[in-house]
N, C-alpha and C positions, 0 to 999 in steps of 0.2 A: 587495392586490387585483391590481396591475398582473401582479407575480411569479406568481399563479396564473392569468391571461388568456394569460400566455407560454409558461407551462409545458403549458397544455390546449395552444392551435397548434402547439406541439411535438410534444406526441404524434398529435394529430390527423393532422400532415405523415407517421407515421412506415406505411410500406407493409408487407405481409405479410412478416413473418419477415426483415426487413430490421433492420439492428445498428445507430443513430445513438447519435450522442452529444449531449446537452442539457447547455447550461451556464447555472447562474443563480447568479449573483454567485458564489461559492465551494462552491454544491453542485452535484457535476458525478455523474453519471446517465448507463448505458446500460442502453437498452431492445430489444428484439425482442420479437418474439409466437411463443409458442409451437405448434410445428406438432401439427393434428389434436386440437388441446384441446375436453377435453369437458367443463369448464367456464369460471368466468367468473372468477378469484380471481388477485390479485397473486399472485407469490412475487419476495420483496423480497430484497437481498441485499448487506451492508454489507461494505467494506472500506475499510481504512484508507489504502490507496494506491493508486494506477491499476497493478497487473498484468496486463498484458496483457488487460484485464477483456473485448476485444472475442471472445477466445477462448472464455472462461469462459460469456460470452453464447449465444455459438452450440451450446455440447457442452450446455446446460442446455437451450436452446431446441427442439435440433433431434433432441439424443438421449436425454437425462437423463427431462426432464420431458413429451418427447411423449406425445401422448393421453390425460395427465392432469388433474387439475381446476381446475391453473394455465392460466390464457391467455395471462400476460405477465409477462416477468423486466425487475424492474427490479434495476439493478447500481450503485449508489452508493460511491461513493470520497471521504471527509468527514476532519476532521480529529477524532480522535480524541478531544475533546473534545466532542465536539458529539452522541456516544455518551453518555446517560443510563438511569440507573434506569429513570423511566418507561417508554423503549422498550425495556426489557429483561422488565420485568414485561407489556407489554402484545404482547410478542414479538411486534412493530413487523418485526422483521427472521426470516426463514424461515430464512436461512443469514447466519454473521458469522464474520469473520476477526480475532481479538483474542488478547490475552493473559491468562490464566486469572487472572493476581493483578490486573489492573488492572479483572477483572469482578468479582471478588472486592470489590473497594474499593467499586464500586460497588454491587453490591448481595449481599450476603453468601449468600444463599441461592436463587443464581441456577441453579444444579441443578436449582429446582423448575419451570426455565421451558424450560431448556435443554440438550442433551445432547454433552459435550464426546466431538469425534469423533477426528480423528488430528491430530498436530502435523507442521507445515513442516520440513524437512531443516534443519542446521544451514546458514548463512551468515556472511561476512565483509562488513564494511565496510569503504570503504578511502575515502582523501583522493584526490581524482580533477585534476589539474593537468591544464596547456597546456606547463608546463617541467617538464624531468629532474629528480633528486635531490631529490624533498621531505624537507626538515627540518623536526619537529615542536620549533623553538627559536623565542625572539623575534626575533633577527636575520633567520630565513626569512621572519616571517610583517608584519615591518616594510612597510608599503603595500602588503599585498597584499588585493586584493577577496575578501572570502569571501564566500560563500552558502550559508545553512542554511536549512530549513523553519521557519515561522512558529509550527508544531504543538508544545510544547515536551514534547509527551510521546512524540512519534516518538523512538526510541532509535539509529533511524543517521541519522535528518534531523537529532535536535538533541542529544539527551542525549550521545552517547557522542563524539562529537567535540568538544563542548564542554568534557565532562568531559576528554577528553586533553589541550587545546591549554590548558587553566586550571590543571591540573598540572604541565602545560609552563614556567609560566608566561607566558603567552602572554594580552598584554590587548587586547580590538580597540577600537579608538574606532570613536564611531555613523557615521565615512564606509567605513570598512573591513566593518561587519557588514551583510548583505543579506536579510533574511527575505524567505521566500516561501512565498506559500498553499499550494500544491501543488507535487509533485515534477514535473509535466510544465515547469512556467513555471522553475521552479532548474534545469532540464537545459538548456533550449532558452535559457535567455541563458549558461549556462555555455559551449554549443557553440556561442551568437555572441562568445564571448570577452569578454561582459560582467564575467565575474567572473572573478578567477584562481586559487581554489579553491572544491571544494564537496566533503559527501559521499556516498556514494550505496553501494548494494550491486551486482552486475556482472548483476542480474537485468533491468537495460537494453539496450533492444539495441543501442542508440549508443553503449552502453560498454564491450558485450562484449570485444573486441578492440581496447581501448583500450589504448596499451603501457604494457607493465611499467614501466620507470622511469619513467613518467609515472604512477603511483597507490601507496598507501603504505596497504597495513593498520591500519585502528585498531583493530578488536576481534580475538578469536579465533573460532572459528567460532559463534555463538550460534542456537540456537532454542527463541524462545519462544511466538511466535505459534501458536495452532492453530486450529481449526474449529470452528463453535458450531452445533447443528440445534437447529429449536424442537421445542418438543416437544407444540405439534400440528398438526406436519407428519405424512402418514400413516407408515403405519410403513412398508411398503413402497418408496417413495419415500426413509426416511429412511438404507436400506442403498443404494439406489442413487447416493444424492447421497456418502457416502461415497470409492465407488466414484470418481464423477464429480471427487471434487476431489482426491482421491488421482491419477487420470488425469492434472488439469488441471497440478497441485504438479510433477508427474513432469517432463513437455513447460517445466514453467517454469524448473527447475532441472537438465536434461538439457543444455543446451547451455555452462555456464557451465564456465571454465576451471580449473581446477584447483590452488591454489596450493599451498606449499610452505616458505611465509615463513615464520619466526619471527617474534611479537610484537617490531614493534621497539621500541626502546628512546626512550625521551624525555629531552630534558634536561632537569632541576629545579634551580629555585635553592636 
């Protein structure tokens, strides 16, 4: 009861066409109101990490979705678990950013709900240091702080650096591993020097120009993620929201640097 008393003064506080941020214990929500709406209907909209979502907000708010029969975009950023069947049959969510085999898993015949639109550009992971020359060996990662997402089905918050540093063989004790709810709280104690690795992709802006010998590739370029519309969103709307996140993908992934690396190498015992 309390949770939904805080959640309504939230929205209550939030003024015309303005972008806030609401946070209630680990589900974190951005809202605006859609300009010129000529009706009264959410358009809800799930992803699995905070990209830049204040952007995504404004281009649905102010140009996507004007003077339609949405009044207000909510933007949810949740731990991919928290993604069920149910809200996929009851298409809980207008627009979702997921990966087609782990909707699959969840519900087999999710087609019938939802219409897969374009997929994200490929991306790289990489191990993000404070010091030069990361080594994916025991000897490197001997008392050193790591920090990963709490999510263990994010695949560059947990899976795919885990998978490398265990092939590595590379074992952390419970004072060396750092879980965290969200990528904003693992960035912002990374860059108070809380911890002295983490991993991340360079779709951050605090990392963009982060230096080269301070971050070390762990995947190859991967993409899996792509765009889910419900499928009763109108149809018209459903080519523009296309458009909109093709737009939004473009500006996310335009500034990012270019690499060149080879897959490097690990040591295995």
């Amino acid at each position: 009861m309390l949770t939904f008393i805080v959640f309504s003064i939230a929205i209550l506080g939030l003024s015309k066409h303005q972008v806030k941020d609401i946070t209630i214990g680990q589900l974190y929500v951005q809202q605006c109101d859609v300009v010129n709406a000529k009706g009264d209907q959410d358009f809800n909209v799930y992803l699995p990490v905070n990209l830049r979502v204040s952007e995504l907000a404004k281009q649905l708010c102010e140009d996507t979705l004007k003077g339609s029969i949405y009044s207000r975009v909510s933007i949810s950023w949740q731990p991919r678990e928290s993604l069920t069947s149910d809200l996929i049959i009851s298409q809980q969510f207008n627009l979702m950013m997921h990966r087609a085999h782990a909707i699959t898993g969840l519900l087999p015949n999710w087609k019938d709900f939802y219409l897969q639109s374009i997929s994200l550009p490929s991306y790289e992971t990489f191990w993000f240091s404070h010091n030069k020359n990361i080594s994916v060996t025991p000897d490197y990662f001997t008392n050193k702080r790591i920090g990963l997402l709490a999510d263990k089905k994010s695949a560059s918050g947990y899976l795919m650096p885990m998978s490398q540093i265990t092939q590595a063989g590379v074992t952390l004790t419970k004072e060396q591993l750092h879980l965290y709810p969200n990528r904003e709280v693992l960035i912002d104690d990374f860059l108070r020097e809380k911890i002295d690795l983490m991993p991340s992709t360079m779709h951050i802006q605090q990392l963009m120009e982060w230096p080269v010998e301070k971050r070390l590739l762990i995947t190859e370029p991967n993409a899996q993620l792509s765009w889910f519309i419900s499928n009763n969103t109108p149809q018209n709307l459903s080519t523009a929201l296309t458009v909109a996140v093709k737009e939004y993908q473009t500006k996310l992934f335009s500034g990012l640097p270019r690499t060149t690396y080879a897959k490097p190498k690990v040591t295995t015992l």
